[in-house]
MARLOZA-303193 format. One record per atom (N, C-alpha, C): x, y, z; residue in one letter. Coordinates in steps of 0.05 Angstrom, whole numbers, padded with zeros to 5 digits, always signed. Layout:
<vexnus>
XYZa
...
</vexnus>
This chain:
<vexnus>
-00038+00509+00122x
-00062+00505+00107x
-00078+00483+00122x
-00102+00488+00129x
-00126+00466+00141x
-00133+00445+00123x
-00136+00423+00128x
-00139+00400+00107x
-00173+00404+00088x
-00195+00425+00106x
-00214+00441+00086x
-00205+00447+00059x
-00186+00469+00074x
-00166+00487+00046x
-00155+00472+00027x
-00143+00454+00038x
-00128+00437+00021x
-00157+00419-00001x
-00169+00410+00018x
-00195+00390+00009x
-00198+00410-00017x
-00210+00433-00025x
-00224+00447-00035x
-00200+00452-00055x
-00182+00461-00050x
-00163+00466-00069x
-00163+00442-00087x
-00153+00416-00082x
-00149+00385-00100x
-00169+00381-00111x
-00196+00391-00096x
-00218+00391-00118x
-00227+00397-00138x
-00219+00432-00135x
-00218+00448-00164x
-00204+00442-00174x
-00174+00430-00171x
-00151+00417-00188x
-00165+00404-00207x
-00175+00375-00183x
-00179+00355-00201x
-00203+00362-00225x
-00221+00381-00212x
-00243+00382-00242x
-00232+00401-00257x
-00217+00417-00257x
-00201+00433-00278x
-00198+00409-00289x
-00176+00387-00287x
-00173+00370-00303x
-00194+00349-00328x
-00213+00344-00300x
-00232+00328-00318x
-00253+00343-00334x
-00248+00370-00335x
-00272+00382-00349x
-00253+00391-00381x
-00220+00398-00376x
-00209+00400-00394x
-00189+00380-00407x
-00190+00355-00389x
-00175+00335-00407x
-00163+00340-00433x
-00177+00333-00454x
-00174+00334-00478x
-00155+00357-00494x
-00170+00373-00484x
-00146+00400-00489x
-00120+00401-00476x
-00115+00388-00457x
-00096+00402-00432x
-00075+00372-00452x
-00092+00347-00453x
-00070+00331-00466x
-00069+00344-00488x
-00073+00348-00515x
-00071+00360-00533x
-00048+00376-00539x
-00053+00394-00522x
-00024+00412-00514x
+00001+00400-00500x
-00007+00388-00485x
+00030+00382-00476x
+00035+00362-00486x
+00018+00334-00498x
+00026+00310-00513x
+00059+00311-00528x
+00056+00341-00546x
+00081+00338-00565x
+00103+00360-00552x
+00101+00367-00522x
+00117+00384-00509x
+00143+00373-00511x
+00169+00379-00509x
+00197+00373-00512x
+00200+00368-00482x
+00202+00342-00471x
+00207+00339-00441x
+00238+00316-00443x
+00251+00320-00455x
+00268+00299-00460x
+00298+00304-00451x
+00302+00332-00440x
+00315+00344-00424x
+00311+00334-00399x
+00282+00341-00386x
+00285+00331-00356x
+00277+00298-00352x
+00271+00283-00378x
+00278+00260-00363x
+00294+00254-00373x
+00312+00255-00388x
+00338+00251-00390x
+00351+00246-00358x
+00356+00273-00351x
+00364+00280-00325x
+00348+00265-00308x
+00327+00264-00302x
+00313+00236-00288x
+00329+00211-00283x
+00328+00199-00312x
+00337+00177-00319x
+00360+00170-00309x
+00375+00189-00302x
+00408+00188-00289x
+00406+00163-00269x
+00389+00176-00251x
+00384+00165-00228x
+00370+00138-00220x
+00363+00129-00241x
+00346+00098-00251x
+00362+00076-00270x
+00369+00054-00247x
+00385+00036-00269x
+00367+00025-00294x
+00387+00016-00308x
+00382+00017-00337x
+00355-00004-00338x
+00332-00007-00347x
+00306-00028-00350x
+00303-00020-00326x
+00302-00002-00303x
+00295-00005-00280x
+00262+00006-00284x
+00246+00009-00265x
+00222+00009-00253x
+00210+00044-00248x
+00198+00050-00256x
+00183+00076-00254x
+00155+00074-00253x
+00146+00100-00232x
+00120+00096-00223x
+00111+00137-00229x
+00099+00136-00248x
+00085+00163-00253x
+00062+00181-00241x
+00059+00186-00222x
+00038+00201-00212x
+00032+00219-00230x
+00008+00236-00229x
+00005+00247-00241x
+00013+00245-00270x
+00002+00225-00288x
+00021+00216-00321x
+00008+00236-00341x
-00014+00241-00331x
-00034+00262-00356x
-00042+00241-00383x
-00027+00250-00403x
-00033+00238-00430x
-00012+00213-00435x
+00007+00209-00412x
+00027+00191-00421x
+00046+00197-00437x
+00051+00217-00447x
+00079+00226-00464x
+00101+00216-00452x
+00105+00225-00413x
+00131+00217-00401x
+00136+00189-00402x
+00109+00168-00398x
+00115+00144-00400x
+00121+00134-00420x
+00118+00134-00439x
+00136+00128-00467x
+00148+00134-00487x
+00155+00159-00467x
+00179+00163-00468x
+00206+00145-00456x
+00198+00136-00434x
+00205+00121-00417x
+00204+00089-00425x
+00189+00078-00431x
+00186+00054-00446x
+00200+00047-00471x
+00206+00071-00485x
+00221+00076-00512x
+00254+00067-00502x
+00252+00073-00477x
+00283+00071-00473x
+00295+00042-00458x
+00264+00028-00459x
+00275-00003-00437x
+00270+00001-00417x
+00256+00022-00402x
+00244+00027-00369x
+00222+00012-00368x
+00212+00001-00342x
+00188-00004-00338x
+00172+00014-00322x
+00157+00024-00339x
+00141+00051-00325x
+00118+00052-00323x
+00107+00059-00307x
+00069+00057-00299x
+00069+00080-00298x
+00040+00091-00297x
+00029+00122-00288x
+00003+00112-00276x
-00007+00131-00267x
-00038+00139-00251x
-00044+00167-00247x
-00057+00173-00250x
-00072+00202-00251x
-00098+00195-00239x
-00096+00227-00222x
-00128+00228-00208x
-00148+00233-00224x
-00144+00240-00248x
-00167+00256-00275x
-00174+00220-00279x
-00194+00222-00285x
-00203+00193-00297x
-00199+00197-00334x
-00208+00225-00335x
-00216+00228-00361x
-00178+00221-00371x
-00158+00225-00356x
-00135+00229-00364x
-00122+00191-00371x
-00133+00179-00354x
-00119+00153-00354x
-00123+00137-00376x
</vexnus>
């Protein structure tokens, strides 16, 4: 893939996002993800340090915070952060 292709692709990503924010959190806010960070969490000592790309609405992070992690996120959506 040419970094064009790519350019154009992350674009439409990202305004998919910022045009549907609200909905897109809406929907996955109360999604059951507590399986895979469970399994995440394996791998992270206990109060240890997490860094969220892509966080969306923040569900994973505090999820994460609930448990004594120190967890940040950032997202490319502005509307998302």
């Amino acid at each position: 893939m040419n970094d064009r292709m790519h350019d154009d692709k992350g674009s439409r990503t990202l305004a998919y996002y910022e045009k549907n924010a609200f909905s897109y959190a809406e929907r996955t806010r109360s999604v059951d993800m507590s399986g895979l960070c469970d399994a995440f969490l394996a791998y992270v000592r206990p109060g240890g340090r997490i860094a969220d790309a892509g966080c969306g609405s923040g569900r994973d992070l505090l999820y994460f915070r609930k448990r004594g992690y120190q967890a940040d996120g950032f997202d490319g959506s502005a509307q998302l952060c």
